[in-house]
Each structure stands twice: as structure tokens, then as C-alpha cells.
C-alpha positions as MATLAB code, in Angstrom:
seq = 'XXXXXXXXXXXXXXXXXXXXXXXXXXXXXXXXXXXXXXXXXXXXXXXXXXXXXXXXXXXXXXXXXXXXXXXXXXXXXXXXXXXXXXXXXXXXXXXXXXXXXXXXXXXXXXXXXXXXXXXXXXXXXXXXXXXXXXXXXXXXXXXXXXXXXXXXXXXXXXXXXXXXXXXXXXXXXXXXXXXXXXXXXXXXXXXXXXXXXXXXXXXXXXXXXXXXXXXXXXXXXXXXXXXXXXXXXXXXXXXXXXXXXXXXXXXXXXXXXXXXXXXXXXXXXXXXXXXXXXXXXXXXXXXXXXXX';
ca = [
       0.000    0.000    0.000;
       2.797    2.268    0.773;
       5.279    1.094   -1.602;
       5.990    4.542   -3.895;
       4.818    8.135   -3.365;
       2.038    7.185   -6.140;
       0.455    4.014   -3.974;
       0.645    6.068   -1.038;
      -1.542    9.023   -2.149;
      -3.902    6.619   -3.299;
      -4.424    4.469   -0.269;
      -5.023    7.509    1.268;
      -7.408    8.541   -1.250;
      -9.129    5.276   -0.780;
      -9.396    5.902    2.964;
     -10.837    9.098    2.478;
      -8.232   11.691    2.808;
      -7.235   13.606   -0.058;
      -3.280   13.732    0.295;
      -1.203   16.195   -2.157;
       1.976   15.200   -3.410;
       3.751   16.579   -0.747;
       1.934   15.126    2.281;
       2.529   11.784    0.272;
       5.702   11.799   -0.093;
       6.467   12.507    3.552;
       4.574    9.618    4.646;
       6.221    7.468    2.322;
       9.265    8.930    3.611;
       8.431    8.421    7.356;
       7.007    5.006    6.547;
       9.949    3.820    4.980;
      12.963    5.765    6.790;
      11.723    4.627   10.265;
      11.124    8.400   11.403;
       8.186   10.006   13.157;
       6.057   12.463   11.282;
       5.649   16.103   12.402;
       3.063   17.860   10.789;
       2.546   21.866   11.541;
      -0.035   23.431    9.991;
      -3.574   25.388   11.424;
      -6.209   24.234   13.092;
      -8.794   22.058   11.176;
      -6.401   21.399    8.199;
      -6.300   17.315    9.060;
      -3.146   16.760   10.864;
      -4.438   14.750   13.285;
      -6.761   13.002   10.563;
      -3.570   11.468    8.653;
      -2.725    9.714   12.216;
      -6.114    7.787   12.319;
      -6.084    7.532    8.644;
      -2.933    5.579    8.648;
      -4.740    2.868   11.556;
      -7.427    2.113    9.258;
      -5.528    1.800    5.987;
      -2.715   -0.374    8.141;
      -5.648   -1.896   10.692;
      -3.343   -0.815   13.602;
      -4.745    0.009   16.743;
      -4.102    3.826   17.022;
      -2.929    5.274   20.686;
      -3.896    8.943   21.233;
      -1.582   11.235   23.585;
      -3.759   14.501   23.379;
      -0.933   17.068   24.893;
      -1.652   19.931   26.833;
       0.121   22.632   29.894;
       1.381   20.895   32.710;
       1.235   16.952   31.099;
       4.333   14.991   32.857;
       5.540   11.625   32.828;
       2.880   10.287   34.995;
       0.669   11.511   32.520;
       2.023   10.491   29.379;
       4.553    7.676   30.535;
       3.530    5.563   33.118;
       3.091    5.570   37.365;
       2.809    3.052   39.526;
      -0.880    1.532   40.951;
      -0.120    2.743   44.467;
      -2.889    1.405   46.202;
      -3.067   -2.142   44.238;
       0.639   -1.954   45.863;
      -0.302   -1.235   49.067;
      -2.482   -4.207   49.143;
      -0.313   -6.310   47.991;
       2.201   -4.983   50.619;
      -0.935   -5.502   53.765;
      -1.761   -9.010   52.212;
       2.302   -9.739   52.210;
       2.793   -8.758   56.281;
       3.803  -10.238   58.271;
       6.346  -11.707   56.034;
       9.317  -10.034   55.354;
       9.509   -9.280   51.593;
       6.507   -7.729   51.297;
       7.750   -5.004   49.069;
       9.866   -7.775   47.107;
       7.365   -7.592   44.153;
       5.265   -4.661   44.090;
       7.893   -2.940   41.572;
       6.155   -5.377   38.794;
       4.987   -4.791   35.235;
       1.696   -6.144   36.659;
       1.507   -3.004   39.348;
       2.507   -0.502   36.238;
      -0.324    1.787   35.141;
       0.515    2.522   31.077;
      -0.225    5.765   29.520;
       0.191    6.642   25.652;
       3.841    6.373   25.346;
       4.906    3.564   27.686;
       1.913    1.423   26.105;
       3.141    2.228   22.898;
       5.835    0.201   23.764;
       4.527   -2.454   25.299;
       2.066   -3.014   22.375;
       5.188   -2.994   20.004;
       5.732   -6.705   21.415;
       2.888   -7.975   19.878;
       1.676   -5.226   16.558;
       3.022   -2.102   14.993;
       0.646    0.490   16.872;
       0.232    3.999   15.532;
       1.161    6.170   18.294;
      -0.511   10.278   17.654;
       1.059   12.683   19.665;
      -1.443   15.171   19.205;
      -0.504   19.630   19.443;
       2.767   19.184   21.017;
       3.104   22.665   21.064;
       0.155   22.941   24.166;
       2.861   20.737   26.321;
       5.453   22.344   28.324;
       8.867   22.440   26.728;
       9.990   20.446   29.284;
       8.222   17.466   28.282;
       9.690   17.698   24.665;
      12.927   15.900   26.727;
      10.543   13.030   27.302;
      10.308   12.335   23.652;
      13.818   12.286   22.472;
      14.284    8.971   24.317;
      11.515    7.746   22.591;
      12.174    9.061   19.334;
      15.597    7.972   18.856;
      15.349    4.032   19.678;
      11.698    3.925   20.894;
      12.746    2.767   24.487;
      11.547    3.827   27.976;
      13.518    3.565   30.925;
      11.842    3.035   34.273;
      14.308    2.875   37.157;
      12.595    0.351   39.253;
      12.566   -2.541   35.769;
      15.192   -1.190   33.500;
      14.364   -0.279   29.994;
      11.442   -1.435   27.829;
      11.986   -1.586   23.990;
       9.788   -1.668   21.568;
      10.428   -5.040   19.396;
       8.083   -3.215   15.861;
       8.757    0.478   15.827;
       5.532    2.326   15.985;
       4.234    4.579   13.450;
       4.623    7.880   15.091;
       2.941   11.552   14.163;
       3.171   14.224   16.148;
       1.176   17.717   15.374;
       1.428   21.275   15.869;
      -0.620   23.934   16.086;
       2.626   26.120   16.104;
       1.477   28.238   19.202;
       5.380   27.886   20.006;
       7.732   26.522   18.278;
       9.450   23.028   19.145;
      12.917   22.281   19.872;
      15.348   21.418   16.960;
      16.410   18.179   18.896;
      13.039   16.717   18.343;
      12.630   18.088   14.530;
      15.669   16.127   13.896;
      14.095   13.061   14.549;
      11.522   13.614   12.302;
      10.049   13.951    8.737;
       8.720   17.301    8.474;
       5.722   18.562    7.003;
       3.451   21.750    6.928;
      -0.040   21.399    6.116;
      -2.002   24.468    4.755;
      -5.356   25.379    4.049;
      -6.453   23.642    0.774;
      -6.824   25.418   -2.893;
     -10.260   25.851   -3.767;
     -10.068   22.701   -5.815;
      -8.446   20.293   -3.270;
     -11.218   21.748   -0.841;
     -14.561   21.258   -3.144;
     -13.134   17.625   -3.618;
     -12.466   16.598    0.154;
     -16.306   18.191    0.471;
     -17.833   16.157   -2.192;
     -15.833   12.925   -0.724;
     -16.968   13.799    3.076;
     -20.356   15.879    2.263;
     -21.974   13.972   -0.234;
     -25.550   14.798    0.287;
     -25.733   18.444   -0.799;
     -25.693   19.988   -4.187;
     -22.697   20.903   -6.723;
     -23.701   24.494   -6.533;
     -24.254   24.890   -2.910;
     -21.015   23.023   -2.550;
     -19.238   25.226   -4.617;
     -20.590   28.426   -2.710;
     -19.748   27.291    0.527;
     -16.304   26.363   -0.430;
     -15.747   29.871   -2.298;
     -17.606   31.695    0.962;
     -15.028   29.873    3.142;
     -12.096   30.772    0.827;
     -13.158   34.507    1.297;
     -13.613   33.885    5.070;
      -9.933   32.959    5.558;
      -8.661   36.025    3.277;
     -10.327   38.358    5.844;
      -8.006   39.683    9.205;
      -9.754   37.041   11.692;
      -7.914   36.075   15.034;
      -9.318   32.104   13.768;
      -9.786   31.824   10.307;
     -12.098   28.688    9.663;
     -10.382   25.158    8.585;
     -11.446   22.722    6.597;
     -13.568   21.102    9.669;
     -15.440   23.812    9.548;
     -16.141   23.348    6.230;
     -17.189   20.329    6.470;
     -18.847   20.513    9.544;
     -20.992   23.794    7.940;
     -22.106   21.964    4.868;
     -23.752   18.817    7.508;
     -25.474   22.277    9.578;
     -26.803   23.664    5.708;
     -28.078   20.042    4.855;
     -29.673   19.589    8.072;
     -31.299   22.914    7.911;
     -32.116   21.393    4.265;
     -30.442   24.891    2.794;
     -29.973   24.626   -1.003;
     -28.581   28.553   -1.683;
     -26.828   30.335    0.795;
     -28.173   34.192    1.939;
     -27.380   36.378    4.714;
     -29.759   35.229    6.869;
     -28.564   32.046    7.185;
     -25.307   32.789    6.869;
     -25.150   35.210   10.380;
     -27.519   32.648   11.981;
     -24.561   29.868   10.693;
     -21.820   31.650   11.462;
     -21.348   29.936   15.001;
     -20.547   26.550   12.998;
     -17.841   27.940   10.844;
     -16.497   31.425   13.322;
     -14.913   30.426   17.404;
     -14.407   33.618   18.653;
     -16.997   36.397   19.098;
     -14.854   39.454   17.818;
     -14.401   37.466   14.585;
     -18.133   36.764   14.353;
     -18.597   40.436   15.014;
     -16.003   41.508   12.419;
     -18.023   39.236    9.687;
     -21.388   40.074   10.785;
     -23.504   43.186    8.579;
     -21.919   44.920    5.735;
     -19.270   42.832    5.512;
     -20.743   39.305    5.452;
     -23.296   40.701    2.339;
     -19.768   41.995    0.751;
     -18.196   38.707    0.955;
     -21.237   37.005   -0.231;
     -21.549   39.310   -3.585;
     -18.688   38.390   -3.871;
     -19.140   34.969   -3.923;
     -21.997   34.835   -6.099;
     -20.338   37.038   -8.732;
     -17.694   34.536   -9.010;
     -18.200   31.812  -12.142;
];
């Protein structure tokens, strides 16, 4: 499935994700080097998308490790079951090694990355290391361990390695940039909003139900959207998740009104919605209709 650029777009394709040649060569390229993707790009674009994408196409189970401020090792890693080990420790007394086997894989509570590992034994897991950039830069250090032979040390039982390398990618929102270190160890990609093209097709493959025309003005009214000075602009989620709202409102030709009443689907932050809403919103949809 993965064995030229070529095969690779189109087992995407065939999984529903419309890839261009870029994004399938660096999967190829990951695939086949051994090396973690890193994909940068907006909001809504479909970094994280590729991740579950590749599970299906490879039927691998897919381990999620959604980052965020203040995520440590405990969190991501692994900690111990202290009060399964306490029990054992009360059920133990009065003997004298009672704390001879608490320090056990069987006492070992497994987050993302440490099960990552441990899954490696039996399958080639994809492991998604989803908006690095919300983590503390401190955890990036947690990673490069990881990255570089795919093994976790654990004082208490020595280090784990995983026996199939997992199928890492690892996405940023860019709120900060990440460490060169952990670039390094990957195959780099930025993924931007679509073309108006690439855009009308991933909304006739995930939107089916509504018309060529209506598809073709919500695309170009989304287009215009993201040209405007917005803190958000809207990504293609929003697209897509704006056409379902038109064909459940069974909307065949878009207007103001239902535009502004929409704009909540499409528009996160108030003083964009407020920026979009009157004279403007009418401009941009002239605009749109005037367009062939």
C-alpha cells in the first residue's frame, strides 16, 4: 500500500483523505525511513486526521496522547498503581519481603507512550502525539528517548523496547515553536489550508448529500472567510462541519440570513463573528456569487 509516493496518495485517497503530493511523499518517507512524522499546519487542516487515517488503511490500533500545559511523565509515561501496591504490601505482612514484588509490570499503570511500547511486542501500533506545542517544553525531553530508539527507561525494571517500531505523528498547532532536537528526529511537514479545488473535492468525498452548486458556494464563501483579518480563520472542519449544519437545515442557496444565523458553525471567537457580521458578510457574499 505504501510502496511509492504514487500508492501512497492513493491508499489515502481510498481511505478518504485527499493527500497532495507533498503530504505523500512525507509519509512514504516516514514510513519507509523509520522516522516520526511532524506535521505543523492550522487548526482544522487534518493533521491529526492522517494519524487515524494511517490505523485504518494499516488496521493498527491507534494510541492517542492529546498534549496539553502541565502533562508529565505520569501523565504520558507511566506511574505506579499505588494502592493495588499497598495491598499487595498488607496481604504480604507479616512476612518479610513484602515489598519484594510490588515494583512489577503487573503493578505498572501505562499511559500513551509507555503502552506504545509495550504493544510494540505484539503489533506495529500507531502512536498520535497530538498539538505538542500545548505541552510544556519540558516534556519535549521526554520524547527524544523515545524518538531515537523507541525505548523507555523506568528505574525500578530497567528499559522497555519496543520489538516493531511504531508509526509515530506528532502535530502542531505552532502556538510555540518546538525544539530542533526533536525536529531532527523527524520527517517534516506543513499542512495548509487547501486550494479551492483540493477543498470542493475533500467536500464532495466527506459531504456527499448536498448539491454541486451549494457546494461550490460554501467552499468559495469559506475561501473569502480565511482572506479576511480574523484572530481564527475557519479550517477545513469547519467546512465540512458547515455543509452537515446547511443540509440539516435542508439549505440549497446560501443568503445572509442564514449565513449570520450559521456563522457559530464555521467562526470560534466572538470578535471574529462580530467583524463578519452586517456589511461585511453581504460583501463577501456578492462576492461569492459574482464569481463563475
Amino acid at each position: 500500500m505504501f510502496d511509492t509516493v504514487e500508492a501512497t496518495r492513493l491508499t489515502l485517497a481510498r481511505h478518504r483523505y485527499i493527500a497532495d503530493i507533498g503530504l505523500s511523499t512525507s509519509v512514504f518517507l516516514a514510513l519507509k525511513m523509520g522516522k516520526a512524522m511532524f506535521l505543523e499546519g492550522e487548526p482544522g487542516v487534518g493533521k491529526t486526521e492522517v494519524a487515524k487515517v494511517l490505523s485504518r488503511a494499516l488496521d493498527a490500533p491507534l494510541i492517542r496522547l492529546q498534549c496539553y500545559e502541565g502533562l508529565d511523565v505520569s501523565q504520558a509515561v507511566y506511574e505506579w498503581n499505588y494502592p493495588r501496591q499497598l495491598l499487595a504490601i498488607q496481604a504480604n505482612q507479616p512476612a518479610s519481603n513484602g515489598t519484594r514484588d510490588i515494583f512489577t509490570e503487573k503493578y505498572l499503570l501505562e499511559r500513551p507512550l509507555l503502552k506504545a511500547v509495550t504493544m510494540s511486542r505484539r503489533e506495529t501500533p500507531v502512536l498520535l502525539i497530538d498539538e505538542l506545542d500545548r505541552a510544556d517544553e519540558e516534556f519535549e525531553s521526554f520524547l527524544l528517548e523515545l524518538l531515537s530508539d523507541f525505548q523507555i527507561t523506568i528505574p525500578e525494571l530497567g528499559t522497555l523496547r519496543a520489538e516493531h517500531r511504531p508509526i509515530v505523528v506528532i502535530t502542531s498547532n505552532r502556538t510555540r515553536e518546538i525544539h530542533d532536537a526533536l525536529k531532527r528526529r523527524c520527517v517534516y511537514h506543513w499542512i495548509d489550508y487547501p486550494s479551492r479545488a483540493k477543498e470542493l473535492e475533500i467536500l464532495r468525498l466527506k459531504a456527499p448529500g448536498i448539491s454541486e452548486e451549494l457546494s461550490a458556494r460554501v467552499v468559495d464563501f469559506i475561501q473569502a472567510v480565511r482572506r479576511q483579518e480574523l484572530y481564527k480563520p475557519p479550517g477545513v472542519a469547519e467546512t465540512l462541519d458547515w455543509a452537515e449544519a446547511l443540509k440539516h437545515l435542508h439549505v440549497h442557496r446560501l443568503d445572509a440570513a442564514i449565513v449570520e444565523s450559521t456563522l457559530g458553525v464555521i467562526i470560534k471567537y466572538q470578535d471574529d463573528v462580530d467583524r463578519l457580521r452586517g456589511a461585511k458578510l453581504e460583501g463577501l457574499l456578492e462576492q461569492v456569487e459574482a464569481e463563475p
